[in-house]
Residue, then its C-alpha position, 0 to 999 in steps of 0.5 A: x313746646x319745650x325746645x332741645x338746646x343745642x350746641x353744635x362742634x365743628x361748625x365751619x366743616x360741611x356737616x357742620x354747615x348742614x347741622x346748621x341748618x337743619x337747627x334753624x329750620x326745625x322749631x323744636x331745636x335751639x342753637x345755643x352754641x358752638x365749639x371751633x378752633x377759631x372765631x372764639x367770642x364771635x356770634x355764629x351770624x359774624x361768620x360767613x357762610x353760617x346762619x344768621x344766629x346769636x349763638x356764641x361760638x367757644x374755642x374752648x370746649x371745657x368752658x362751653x359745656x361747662x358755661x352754656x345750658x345745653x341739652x345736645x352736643x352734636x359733634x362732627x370734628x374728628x376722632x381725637x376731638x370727637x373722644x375729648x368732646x364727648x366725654x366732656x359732654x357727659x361729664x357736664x350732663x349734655x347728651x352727645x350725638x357724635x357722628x365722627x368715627x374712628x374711635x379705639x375699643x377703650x374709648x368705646x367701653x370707657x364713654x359707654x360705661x360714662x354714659x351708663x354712670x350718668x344716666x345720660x342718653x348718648x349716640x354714637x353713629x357711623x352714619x346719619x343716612x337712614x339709607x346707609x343704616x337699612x344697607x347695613x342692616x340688608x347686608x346682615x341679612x345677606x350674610x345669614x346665605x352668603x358667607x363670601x363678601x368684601x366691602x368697599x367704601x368710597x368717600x371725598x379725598x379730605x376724609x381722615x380715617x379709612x376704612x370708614x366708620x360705616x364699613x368697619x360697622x357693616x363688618x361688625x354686623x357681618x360677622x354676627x352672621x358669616x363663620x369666620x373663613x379666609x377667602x380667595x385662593x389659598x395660596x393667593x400673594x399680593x404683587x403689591x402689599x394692600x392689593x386686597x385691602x384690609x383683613x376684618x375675620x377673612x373678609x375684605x374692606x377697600x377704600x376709595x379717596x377722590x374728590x367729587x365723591x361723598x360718601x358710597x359704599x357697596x357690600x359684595x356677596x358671592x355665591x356660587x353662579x351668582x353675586x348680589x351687591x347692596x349699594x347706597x350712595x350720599x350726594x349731598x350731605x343734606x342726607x345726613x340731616x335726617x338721621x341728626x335730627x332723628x338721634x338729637x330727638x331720641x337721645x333724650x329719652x334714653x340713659x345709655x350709650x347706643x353705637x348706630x343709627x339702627x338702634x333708633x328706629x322703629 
């Protein structure tokens, strides 16, 4: 069986510790290297904490993609290093499975339009928990009868976007359905600025920060006599692993970019 070479960015952090893992124990991955902003030149088994690997970790991002044979960059940094690690990915003909969010609308089109003009396989995904993915794809569902919704998403207090990928994605998915409306009283005031939370085309999206959490979202419809709230909830950041494992599998049989996790499975 030929394995998928694999370099890991943000390797130190919780996911990346998971990606880690969930590497060393499936046959069909190879960890080749990782990209952090420390340890340069150290082997990933030097560090505590991380598995007991050869890999050599780079701090140098360009060098890394540009030196190591790789198949997959998986990404879990931030949106700034995320966008600069992505591209460079591309343009060294790795193929990016990216779970950061908080990408801007040019660097969307302009890493779609990479993608397509190398022919290379990438994934963009708010979230790697299958679980979240089908309450997306319920919530758009829902909205075909309920055109009344708000969304709120809670996540550990160290996340450093908000609101999250994965509530900006479910609106997106939303608005495929719902007309656009403002909603509540119309001539509804704030006591205090942000008591409602963000505007996405009438609907609105909160987001909670606290440690103990990690990642949950609930999407609330109303309708008339009734409510209907579809909720998922990540404890542990091992949920995360399969949806990894699924687009670092599938990357390499597609040649564009696809933004989420749904595109993927069956």
């Amino acid at each position: 069986m030929t394995q998928i070479k694999m370099i890991v960015a943000g390797p130190r952090g919780k996911m990346g510790q998971e990606a880690l893992r969930m590497i060393e124990k499936e046959d069909k991955f190879k960890l080749v290297a990782c990209i952090d902003r420390k340890h340069g030149g150290s082997k990933v088994k030097d560090v505590s904490g991380l598995p007991a690997s050869d890999a050599v970790i780079y701090t140098d991002a360009e060098q890394c993609l540009s030196e190591v044979e790789a198949d997959v960059l998986v990404d879990l940094t931030t949106p700034e290093f995320g966008y600069k690690h992505t591209k460079l990915a591309l343009e060294n003909g790795v193929r990016p499975v990216v779970g950061t969010t908080g990408f801007t609308e040019e660097q969307m089109v302009e890493l779609t339009n990479l993608a397509e003009t190398k022919k290379l396989g990438a994934v963009i995904a708010p979230n790697f928990a299958v679980g979240a993915v089908l309450m997306m794809q319920f919530s758009k569902w829902a909205a075909k009868h309920f055109q009344d919704v708000e969304i709120i998403e809670k996540h550990h207090d160290q996340k450093l976007d908000a609101p999250s990928g994965t509530a900006v994605k479910t609106a997106e998915l939303i608005k495929e359905e719902r007309e656009s409306h403002p909603q509540g009283h119309t001539d509804e005031k704030e006591t205090l600025e942000g008591a409602r939370g963000a505007d996405v085309d009438g609907m609105k999206i909160h987001s909670v920060r606290l440690p103990g959490l990690v990642a949950h979202q609930e999407v609330v419809f109303g309708g008339l006599g009734q409510t209907l709230t579809i909720k998922h909830d990540s404890h542990h950041r091992e949920s995360f692993m399969s949806g990894v494992n699924l687009a670092a599998t599938e990357v390499m049989e597609i040649d564009v970019l696809v933004y989420g996790l749904e595109h993927l499975l069956d």
